[in-house]
N, CA, C and O of each residue as an XYZ file, in Angstrom:
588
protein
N     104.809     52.254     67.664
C     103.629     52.605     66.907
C     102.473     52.941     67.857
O     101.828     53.981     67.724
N     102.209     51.988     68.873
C     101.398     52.514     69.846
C     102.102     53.849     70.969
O     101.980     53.503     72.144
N     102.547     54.759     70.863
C     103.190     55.545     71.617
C     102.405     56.787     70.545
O     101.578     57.596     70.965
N     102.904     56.702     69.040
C     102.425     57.946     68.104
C     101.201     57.422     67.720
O     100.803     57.982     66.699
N     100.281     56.381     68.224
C      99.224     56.752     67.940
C      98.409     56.971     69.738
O      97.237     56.645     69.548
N      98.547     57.312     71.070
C      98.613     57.445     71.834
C      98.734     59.340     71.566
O      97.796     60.130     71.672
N     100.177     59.673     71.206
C     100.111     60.861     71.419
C      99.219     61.919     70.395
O      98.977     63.106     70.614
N      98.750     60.974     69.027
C      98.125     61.688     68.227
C      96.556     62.068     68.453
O      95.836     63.013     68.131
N      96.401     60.907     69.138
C      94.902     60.903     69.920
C      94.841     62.003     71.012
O      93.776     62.544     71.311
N      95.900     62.282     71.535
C      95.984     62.979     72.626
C      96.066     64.030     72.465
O      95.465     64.737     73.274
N      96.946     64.802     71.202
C      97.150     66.145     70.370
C      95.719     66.464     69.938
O      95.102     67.467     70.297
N      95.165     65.319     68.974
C      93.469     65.535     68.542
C      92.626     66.119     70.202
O      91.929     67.132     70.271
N      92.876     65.356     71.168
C      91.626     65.571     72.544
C      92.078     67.310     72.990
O      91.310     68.258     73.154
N      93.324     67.282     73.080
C      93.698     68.914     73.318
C      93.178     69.669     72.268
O      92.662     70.627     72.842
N      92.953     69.848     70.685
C      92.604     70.883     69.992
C      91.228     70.875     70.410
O      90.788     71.943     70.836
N      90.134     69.451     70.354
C      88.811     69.312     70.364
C      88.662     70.277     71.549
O      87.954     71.283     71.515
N      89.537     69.799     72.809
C      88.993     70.464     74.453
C      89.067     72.207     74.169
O      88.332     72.950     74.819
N      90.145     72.818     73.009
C      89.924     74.034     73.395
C      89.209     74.632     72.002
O      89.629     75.766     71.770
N      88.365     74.219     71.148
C      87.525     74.099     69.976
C      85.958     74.223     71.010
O      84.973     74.898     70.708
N      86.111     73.414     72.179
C      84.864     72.625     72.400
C      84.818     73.784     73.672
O      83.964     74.645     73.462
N      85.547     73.950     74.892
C      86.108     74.985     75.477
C      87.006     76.158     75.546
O      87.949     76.301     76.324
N      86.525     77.126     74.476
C      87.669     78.380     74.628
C      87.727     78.870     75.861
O      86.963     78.725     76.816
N      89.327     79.833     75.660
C      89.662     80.611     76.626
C      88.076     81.764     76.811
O      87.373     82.252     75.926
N      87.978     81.868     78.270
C      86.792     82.957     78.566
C      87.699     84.352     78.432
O      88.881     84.317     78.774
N      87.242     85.294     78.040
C      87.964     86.724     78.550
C      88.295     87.407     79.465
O      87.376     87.860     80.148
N      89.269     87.645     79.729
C      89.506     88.116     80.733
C      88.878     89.070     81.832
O      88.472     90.145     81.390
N      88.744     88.871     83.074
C      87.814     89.363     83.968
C      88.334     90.970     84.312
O      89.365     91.614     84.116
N      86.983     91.224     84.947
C      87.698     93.002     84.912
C      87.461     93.342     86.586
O      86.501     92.908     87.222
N      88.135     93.883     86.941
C      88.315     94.219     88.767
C      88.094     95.460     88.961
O      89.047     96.188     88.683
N      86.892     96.105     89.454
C      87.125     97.694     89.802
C      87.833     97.515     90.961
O      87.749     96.735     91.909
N      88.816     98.760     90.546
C      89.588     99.420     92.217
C      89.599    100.961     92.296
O      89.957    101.833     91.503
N      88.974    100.985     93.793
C      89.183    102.229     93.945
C      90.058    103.821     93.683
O      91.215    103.867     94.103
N      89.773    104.436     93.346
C      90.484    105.591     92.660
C      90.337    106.968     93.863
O      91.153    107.239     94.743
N      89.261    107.560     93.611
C      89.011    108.736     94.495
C      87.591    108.635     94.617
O      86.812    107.879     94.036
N      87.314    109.834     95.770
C      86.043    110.247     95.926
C      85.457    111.256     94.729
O      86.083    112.313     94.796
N      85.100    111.267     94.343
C      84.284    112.171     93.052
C      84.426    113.672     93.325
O      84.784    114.517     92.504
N      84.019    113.915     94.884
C      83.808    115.464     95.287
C      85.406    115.759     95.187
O      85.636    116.941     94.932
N      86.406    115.046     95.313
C      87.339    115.238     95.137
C      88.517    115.835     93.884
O      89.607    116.385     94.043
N      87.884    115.518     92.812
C      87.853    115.904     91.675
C      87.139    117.197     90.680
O      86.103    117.093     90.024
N      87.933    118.290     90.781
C      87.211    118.955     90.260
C      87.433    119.411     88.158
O      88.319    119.241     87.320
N      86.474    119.831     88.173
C      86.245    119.793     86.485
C      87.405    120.853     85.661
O      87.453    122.074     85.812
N      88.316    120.016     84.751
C      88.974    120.410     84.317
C      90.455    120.230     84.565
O      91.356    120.752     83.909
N      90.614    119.220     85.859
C      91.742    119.368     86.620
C      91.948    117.643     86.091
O      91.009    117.137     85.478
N      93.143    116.849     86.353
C      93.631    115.619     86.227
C      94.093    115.290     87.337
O      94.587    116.015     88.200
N      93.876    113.739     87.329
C      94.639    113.187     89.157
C      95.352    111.867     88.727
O      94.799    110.775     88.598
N      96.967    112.211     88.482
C      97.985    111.288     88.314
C      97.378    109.780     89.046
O      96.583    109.753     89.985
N      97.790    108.937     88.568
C      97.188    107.471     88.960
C      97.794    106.438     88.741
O      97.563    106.079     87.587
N      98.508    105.716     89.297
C      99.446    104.092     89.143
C      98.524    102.952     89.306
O      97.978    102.879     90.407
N      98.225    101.992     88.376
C      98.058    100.822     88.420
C      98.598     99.865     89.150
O      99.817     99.818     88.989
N      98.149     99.021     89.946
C      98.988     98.420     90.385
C     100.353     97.368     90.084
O     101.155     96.743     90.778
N     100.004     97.652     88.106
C     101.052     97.054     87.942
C     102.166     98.056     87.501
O     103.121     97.740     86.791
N     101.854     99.689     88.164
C     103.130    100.508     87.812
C     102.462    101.579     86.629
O     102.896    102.730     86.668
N     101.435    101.253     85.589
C     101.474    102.025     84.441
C     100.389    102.926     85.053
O      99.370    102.705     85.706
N     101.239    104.452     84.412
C     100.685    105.845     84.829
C      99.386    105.672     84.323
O      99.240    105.018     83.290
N      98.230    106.263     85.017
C      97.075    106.757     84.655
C      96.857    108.347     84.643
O      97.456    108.976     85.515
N      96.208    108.918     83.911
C      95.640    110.452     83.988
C      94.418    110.042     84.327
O      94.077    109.038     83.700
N      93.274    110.632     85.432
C      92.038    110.672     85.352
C      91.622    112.126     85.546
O      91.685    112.733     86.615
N      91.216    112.580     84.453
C      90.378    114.228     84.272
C      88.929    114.202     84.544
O      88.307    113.222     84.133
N      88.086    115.445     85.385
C      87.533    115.093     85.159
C      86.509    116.122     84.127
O      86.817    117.301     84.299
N      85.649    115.985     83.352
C      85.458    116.654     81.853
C      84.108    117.306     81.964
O      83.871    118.382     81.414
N      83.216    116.639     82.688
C      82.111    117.461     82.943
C      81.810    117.419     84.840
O      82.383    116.865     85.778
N      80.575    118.351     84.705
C      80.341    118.797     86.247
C      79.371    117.615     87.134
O      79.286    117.467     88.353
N      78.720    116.887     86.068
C      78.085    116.248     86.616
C      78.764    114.949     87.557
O      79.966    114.977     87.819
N      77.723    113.607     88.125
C      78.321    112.480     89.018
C      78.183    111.465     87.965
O      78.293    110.341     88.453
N      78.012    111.455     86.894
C      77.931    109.675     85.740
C      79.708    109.791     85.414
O      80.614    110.623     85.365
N      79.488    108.571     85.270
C      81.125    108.058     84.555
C      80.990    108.865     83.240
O      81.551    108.180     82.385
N      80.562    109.877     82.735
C      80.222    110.312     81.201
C      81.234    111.693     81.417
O      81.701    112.335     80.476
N      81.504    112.055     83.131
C      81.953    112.667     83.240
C      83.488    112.959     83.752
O      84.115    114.014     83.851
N      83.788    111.787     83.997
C      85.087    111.298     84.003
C      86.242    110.801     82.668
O      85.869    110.107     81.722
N      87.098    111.107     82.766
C      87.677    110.062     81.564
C      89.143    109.591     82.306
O      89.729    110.381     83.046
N      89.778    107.954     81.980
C      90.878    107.711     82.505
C      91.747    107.144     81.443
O      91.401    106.065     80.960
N      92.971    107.796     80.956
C      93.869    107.890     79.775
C      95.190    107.056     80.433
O      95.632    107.093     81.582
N      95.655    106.270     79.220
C      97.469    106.146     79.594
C      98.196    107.705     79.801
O      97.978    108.714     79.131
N      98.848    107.588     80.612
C      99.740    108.771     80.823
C     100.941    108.583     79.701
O     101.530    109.613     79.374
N     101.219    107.722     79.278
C     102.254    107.318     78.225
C     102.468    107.490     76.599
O     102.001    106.675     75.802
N     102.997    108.295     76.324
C     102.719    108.473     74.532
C     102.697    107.222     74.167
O     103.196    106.378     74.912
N     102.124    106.868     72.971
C     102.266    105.576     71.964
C     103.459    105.957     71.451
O     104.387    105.243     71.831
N     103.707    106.700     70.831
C     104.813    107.355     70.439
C     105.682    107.268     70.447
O     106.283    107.111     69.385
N     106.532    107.326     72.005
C     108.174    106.818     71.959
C     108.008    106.650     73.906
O     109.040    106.393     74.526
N     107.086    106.768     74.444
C     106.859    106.629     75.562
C     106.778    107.194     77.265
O     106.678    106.731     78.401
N     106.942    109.002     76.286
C     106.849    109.959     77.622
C     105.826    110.201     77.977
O     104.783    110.215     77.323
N     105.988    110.418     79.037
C     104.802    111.353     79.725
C     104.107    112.458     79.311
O     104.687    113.539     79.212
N     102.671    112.308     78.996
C     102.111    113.406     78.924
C     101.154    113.723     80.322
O     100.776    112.984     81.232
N     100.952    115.191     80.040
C      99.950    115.921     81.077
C      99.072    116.309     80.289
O      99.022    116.401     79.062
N      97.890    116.687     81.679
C      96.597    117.435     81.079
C      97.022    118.918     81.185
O      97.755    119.434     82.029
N      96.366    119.505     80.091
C      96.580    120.960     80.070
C      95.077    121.570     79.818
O      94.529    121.597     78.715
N      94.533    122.038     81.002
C      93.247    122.199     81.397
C      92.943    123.561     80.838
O      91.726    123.720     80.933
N      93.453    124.499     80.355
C      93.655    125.817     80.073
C      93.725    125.733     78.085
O      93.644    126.774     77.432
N      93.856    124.577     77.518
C      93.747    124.354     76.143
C      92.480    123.161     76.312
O      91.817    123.241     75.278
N      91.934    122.157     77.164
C      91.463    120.891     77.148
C      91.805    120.153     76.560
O      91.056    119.530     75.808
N      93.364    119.872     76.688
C      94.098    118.631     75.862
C      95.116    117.812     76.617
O      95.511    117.906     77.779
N      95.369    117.150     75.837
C      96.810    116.290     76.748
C      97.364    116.449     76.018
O      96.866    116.314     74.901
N      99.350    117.008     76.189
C      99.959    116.809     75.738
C     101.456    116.119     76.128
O     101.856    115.998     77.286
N     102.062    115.771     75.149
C     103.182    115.270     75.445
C     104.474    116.002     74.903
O     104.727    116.102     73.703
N     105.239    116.486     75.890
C     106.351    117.207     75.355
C     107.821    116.848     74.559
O     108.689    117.654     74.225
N     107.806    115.329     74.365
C     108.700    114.829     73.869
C     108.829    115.472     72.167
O     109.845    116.039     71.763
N     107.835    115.289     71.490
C     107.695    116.136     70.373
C     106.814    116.025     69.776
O     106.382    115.322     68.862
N     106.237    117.666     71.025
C     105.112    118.210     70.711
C     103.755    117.617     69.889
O     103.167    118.073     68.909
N     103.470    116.211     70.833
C     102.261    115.410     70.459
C     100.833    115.841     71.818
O     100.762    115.951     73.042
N      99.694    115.987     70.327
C      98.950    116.593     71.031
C      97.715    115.785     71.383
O      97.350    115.321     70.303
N      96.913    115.390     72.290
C      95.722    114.526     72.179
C      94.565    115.460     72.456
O      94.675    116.607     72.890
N      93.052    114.613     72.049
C      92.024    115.187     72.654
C      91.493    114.725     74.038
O      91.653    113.633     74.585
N      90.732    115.970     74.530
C      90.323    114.690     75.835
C      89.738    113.435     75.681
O      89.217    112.885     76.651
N      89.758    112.991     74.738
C      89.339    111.307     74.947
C      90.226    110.654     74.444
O      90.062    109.486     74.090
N      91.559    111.435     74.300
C      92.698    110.243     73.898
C      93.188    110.045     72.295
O      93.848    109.128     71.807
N      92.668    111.146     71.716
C      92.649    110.837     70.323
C      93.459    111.774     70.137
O      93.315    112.855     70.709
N      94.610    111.484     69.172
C      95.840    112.364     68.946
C      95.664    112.754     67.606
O      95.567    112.081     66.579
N      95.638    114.128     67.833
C      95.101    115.444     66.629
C      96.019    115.909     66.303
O      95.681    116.545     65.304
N      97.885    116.170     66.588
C      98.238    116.577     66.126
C     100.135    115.894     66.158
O     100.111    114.840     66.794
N     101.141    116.116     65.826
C     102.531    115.540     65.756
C     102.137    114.473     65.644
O     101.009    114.033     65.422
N     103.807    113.664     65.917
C     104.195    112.558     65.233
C     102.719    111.754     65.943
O     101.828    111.596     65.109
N     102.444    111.326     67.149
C     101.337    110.222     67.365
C     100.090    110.333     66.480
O      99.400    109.315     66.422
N      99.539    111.800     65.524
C      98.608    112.068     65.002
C      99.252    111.333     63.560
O      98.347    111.190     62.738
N     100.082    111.025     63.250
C     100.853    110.799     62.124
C     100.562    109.540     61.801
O     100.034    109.148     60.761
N     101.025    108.727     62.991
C     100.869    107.210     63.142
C      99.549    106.786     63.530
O      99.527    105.560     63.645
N      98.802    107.150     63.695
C      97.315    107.331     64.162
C      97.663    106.456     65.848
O      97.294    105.283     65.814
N      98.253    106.863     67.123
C      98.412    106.347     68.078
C      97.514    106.956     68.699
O      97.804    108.152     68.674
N      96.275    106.729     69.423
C      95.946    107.380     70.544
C      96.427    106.603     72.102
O      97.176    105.630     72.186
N      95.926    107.160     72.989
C      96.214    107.083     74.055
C      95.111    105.608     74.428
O      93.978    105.419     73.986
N      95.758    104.891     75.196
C      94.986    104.048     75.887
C      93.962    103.929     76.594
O      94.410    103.425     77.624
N      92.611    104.090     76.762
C      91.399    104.537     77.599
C      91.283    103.177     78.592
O      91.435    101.961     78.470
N      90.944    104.069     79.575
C      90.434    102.718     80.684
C      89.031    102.831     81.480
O      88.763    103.868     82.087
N      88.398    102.046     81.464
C      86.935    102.053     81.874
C      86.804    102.746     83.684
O      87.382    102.537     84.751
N      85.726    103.610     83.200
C      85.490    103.969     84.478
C      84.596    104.004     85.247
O      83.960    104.944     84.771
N      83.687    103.476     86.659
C      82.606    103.240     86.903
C      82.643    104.488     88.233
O      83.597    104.632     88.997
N      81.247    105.377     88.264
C      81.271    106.118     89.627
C      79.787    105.108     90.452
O      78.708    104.739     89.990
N      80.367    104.965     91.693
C      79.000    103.929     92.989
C      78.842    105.224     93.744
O      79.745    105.467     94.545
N      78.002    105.978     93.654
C      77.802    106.774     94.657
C      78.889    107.805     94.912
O      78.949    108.433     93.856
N      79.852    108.350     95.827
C      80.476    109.243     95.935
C      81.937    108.676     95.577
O      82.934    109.373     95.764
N      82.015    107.320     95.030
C      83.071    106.796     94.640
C      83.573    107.039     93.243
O      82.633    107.175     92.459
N      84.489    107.114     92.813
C      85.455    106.548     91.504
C      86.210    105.319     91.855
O      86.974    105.020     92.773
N      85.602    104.536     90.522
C      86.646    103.531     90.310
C      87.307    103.301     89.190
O      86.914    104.021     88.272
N      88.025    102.690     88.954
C      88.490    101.932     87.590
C      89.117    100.717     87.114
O      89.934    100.033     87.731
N      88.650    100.517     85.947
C      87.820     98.762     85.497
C      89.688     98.644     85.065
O      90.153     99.537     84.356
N      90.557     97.567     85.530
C      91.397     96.842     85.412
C      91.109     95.658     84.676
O      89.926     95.331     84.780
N      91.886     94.821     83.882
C      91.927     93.290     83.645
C      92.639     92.566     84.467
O      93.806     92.850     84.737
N      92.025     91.570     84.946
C      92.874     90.518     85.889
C      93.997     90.310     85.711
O      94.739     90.000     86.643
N      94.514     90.458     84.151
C      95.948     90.259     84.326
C      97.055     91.485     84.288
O      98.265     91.286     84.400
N      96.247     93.218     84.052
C      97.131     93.861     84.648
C      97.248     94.003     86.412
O      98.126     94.593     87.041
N      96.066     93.260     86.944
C      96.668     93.256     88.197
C      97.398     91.994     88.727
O      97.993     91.964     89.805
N      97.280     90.827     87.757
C      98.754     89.727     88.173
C      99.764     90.080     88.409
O     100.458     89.767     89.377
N     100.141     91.206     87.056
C     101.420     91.232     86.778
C     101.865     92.381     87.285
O     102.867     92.943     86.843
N     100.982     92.939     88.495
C     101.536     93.632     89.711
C     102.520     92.689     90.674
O     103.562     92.926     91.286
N     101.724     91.559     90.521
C     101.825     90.488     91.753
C     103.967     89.419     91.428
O     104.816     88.899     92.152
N     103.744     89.729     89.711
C     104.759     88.779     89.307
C     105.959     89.813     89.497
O     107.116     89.529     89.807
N     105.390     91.160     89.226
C     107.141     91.806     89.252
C     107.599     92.066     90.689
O     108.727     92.492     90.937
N     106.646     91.784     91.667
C     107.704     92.245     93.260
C     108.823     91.175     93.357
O     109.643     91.221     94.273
């Protein structure tokens, strides 16, 4: 009897501790990408995370603000191919079947426009002649867990 009332007290102190202390959110890591001058308008620059998942970064206007950058999953929601930028329409598409996005990731047309999937966006910060981009701590763990 003293054992289940021991562990019930103890079940109660764990809900109170994370009632009383939630989980914080997860932290965000810029890492370097490219130099900005490097990037020119209209063009995309293939990009791996360090935990492996493709990035597209286009860049959309002429100016140096992050307003002018955008950084997309390279990956349909869809069924999971690869899409490219197609700078000559200003879209991304994916050729698996014929899914079309806008430049900000929003899928206007086939099956991903169907399911309402857009593309994954990832935060982007420019410091001066730098590009970076805003990661969560735990897509860069789980760089660390799959070697």
């Amino acid at each position: 009897m003293g054992g289940a009332l021991v562990a019930a007290y103890g079940s109660a102190a764990a809900v109170a501790g994370r009632y009383l202390f939630p989980a914080r959110p997860a932290g965000k890591r810029w890492i370097y990408v490219a130099q900005v001058a490097s990037l020119q308008r209209g063009h995309a620059l293939p990009w791996r995370t360090p935990s492996g998942e493709r990035v597209s970064i286009a860049r959309v206007g002429d100016g140096q603000s992050t307003d002018d950058f955008i950084a997309l999953s390279s990956t349909c929601p869809h069924l999971g191919c690869q899409v490219r930028y197609e700078s000559q329409h200003a879209r991304f598409f994916c050729p698996c079947h014929n899914g079309v996005f806008s430049p900000e990731g929003k899928a206007v047309s086939g099956p991903p426009a169907e399911a309402g999937q857009d593309l994954v966006r990832y935060a982007l910060r420019v410091d001066g002649p730098l590009l970076y981009i805003g990661l969560s701590e735990r897509q860069i763990a789980s760089a660390g867990q799959e070697a």
